[in-house]
N, C-alpha and C positions, 0 to 999 in steps of 0.2 A: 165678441170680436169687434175690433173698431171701425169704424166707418167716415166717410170722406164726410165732410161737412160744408154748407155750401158758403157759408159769411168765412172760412178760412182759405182764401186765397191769394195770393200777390200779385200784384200789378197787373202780369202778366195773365192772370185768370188760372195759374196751374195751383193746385193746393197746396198750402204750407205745414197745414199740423195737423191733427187728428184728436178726433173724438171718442170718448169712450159712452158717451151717452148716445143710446139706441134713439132713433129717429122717431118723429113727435108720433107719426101714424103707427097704426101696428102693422106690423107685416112678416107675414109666414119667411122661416129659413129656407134659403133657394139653397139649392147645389148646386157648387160650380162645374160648366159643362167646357170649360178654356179647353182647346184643345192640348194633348199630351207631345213633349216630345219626339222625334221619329226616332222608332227602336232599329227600326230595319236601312238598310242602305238601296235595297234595292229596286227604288223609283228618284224621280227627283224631288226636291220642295216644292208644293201648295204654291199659286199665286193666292197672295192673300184676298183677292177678290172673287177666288173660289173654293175657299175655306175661312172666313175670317169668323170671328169669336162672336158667337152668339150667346153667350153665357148671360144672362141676368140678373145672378148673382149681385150683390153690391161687391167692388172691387177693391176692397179696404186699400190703402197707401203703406206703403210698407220701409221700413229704415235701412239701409245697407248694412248694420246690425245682424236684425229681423230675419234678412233674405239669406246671410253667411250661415247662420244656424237651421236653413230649412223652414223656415216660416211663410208662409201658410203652408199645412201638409197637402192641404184639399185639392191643391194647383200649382203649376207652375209659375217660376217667378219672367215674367215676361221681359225682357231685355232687345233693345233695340238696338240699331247698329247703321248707320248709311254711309253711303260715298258714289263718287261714281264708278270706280272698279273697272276702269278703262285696261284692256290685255292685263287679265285676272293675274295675279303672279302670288308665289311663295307669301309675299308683304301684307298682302291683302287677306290670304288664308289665314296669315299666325295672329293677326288682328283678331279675326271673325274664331280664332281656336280662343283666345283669350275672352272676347265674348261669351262666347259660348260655355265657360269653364270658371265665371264668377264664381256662380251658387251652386250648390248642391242638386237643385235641381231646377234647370233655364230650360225657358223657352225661345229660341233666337231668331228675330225679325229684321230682316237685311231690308232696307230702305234705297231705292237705285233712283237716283233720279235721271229724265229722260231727258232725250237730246238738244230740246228746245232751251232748258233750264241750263242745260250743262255750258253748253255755245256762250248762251248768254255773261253767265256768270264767271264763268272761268276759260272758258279755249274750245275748240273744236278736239274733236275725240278720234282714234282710228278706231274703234269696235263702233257700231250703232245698237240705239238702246235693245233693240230686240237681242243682242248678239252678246249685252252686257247682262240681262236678265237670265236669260238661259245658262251664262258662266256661273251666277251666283246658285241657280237653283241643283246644280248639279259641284254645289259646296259641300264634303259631307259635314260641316259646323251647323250648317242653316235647317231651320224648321219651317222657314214662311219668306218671302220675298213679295214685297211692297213696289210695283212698278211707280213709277212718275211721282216718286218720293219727295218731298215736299224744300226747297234747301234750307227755309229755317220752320222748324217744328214750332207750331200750335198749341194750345191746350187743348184745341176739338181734334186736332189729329191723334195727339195723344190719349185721349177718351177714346176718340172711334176705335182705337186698336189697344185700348186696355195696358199702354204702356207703365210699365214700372220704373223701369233705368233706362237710360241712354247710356250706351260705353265707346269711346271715341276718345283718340291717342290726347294728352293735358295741354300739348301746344294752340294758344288762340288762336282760332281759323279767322281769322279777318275777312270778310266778305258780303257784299251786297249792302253795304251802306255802313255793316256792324264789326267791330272790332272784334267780338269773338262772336259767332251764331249762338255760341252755346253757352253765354254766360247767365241767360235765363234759368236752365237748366243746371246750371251747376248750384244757382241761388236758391234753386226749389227742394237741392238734396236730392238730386236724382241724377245725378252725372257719374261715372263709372270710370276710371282712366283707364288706359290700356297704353303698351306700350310699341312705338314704332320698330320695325326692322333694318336697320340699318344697312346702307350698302346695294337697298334692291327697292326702285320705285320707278310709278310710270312713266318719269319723265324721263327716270337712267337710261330706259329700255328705250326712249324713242332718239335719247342723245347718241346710244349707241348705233343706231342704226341710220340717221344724218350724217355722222364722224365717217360711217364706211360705208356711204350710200353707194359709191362708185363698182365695189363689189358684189352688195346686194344686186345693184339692177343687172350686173352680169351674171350672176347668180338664177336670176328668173330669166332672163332671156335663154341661157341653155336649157333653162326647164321647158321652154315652150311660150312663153309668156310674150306677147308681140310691143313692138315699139309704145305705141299706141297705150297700149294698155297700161304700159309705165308711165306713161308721158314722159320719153324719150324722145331727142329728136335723131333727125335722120343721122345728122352725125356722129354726134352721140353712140347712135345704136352702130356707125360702121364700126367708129373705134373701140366699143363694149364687144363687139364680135369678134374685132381681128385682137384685143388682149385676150380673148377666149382660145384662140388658135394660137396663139403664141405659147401659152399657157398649157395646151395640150400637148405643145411640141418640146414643150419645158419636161414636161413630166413622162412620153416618151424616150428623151434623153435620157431621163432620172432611172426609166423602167431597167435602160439597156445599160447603163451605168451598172445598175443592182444585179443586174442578171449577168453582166461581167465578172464582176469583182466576187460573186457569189460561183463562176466557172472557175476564176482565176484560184480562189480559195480550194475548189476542188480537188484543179491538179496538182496545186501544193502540198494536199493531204495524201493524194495517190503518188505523184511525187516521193513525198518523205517518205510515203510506206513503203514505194519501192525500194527507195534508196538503203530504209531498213533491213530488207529482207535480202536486197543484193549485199551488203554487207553480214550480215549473217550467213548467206551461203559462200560469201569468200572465205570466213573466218574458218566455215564447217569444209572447206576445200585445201585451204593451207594447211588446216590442222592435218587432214588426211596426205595432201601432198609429203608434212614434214614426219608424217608416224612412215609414209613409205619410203623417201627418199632423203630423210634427217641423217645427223652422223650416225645415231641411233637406231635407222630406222631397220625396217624387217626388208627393205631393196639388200642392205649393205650384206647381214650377216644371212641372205639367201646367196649373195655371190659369194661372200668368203666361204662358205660350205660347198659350195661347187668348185670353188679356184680350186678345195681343202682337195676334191675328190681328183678334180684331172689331175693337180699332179702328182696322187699316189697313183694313178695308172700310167702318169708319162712315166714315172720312174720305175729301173730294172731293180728285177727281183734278188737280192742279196740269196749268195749259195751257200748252204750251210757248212759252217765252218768243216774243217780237215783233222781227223784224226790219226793217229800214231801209234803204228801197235810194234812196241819192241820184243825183238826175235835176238835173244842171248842177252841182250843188254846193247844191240846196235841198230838203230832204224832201219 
């Protein structure tokens, strides 16, 4: 198995090649004791300061090759990962999912660097590191979280934690004096690209919430949240209150509007059923009116049978005719 070699390294002090010649002393094969994967979801990640790899093993360097086909089987391929991960979002998972989903079989070491470094080198944060660490450990991508992450990676950092790859989206981070932090690492063959999310980052999320600050702070103050606590001023907070009550009265209106039109709607249906049914019982009453009292109907030829009858009783009985009985041949 090949092993790191110490006259093979660049500038930087991180190794560049690899040897296949066993080391001059003899020394018995270790097994590697790298920690595994998490199988299960149901605790958080390790701080790595109270799990980190105590393996002893030599940690051979391995080719992004190497690691796509599962090499070394003995262990996993360790892959690292940093930022600062300020209000954790989708952007930052699908990162830390593509990390996590190199090789066949990764080990994933999220690197957070802490408030002091963050301030410095890039802006003030709204999460604080404690609040940034616990977002990542409760990642389900992550195996291990690295608090007070280092912003540009070492060869001893990289030793102390047994790193293999670094994966981190191919845009130059320009920062801290350097044009890219990572162009060491990308020279050493250890650089991993990953791809950004468009559409969703920390700054979106903080632009959005400046753009319609005037709603947010009304927002909290109905919640209970006091002046103060916003830093609101007095005025501020009269006017944040009385659009809240405007606002209530708005949607009052809206309620009695809906609850109208939804009565109005009503009677129109009871309405029209009526109006159906009262026409259905006119039709089922004319019809009846005209079967009794039509030219046709059974009114007419009930009275022509009673005219029929009184006036064969008004009229006199006809006597039956006279006969003639001749006596000689003379009436």
């Amino acid at each position: 198995m090949p092993v790191l070699t110490t006259d093979a390294e660049s500038e930087t002090g991180i190794p560049k090649s690899l040897s296949n010649e066993p080391p001059s002393e003899t020394m018995e094969e270790i097994e590697h004791t790298c920690p595994q994967p998490r199988l299960t979801l149901t605790a958080p990640a390790p701080f790595a300061d109270e799990s980190s790899c105590q393996c002893q093993a030599p940690h051979e360097k391995l080719t992004i090759a190497q690691a796509r086909l599962g090499t070394p089987v003995d262990r996993p391929v360790r892959v690292y990962a940093d930022g600062i991960f300020d209000l954790f979002h989708s952007g930052h998972a699908r990162a830390l999912m593509q990390a996590k989903t190199l090789f066949p079989n990764s080990y994933l070491l999220v690197g957070v660097c802490s408030d002091d470094l963050t301030h410095k080198f890039k802006g003030f944060t709204v999460m604080n590191e404690a609040e940034r660490y616990e977002a990542l450990r409760h990642c389900r991508y992550v195996d291990e979280v690295i608090r007070d992450a280092p912003w540009t990676l070492t060869p001893e950092f990289l030793e102390k934690h047994k790193i293999d790859f670094v994966a981190h989206d191919d845009i130059p981070y320009s920062s801290a004096g350097s044009d890219d932090v990572y162009k060491h690492i990308k020279e050493a063959g250890m650089f991993v690209p990953t791809q950004r999310t468009e559409g969703i980052s920390t700054s979106d999320i903080i632009t959005r919430i400046v753009r319609d600050y005037d709603v947010y702070a009304r927002r909290n103050l109905q919640r209970g949240y006091t002046a103060k606590e916003l830093n609101v001023s007095f005025i501020n907070e009269k006017k944040y209150r009385f659009q809240n009550q405007v606002d209530k009265m708005k949607e009052k209106v809206k309620n009695v509007e809906e609850k109208s039109k939804e009565f109005v709607n009503r009677v129109e249906e009871k309405s029209h059923d009526l109006i159906q049914k009262w026409e259905e019982k006119s039709r089922e009453f004319i019809g009846n009116f005209l079967e009794l009292f039509g030219p046709d109907g059974a009114w007419k030829q009930m009275f022509q049978e009673r005219s029929s009858r009184m006036l064969q009783a008004l009229s006199p009985k006809q006597s039956p005719p006279k006969t003639w009985t001749l006596h000689g041949g003379f009436p």
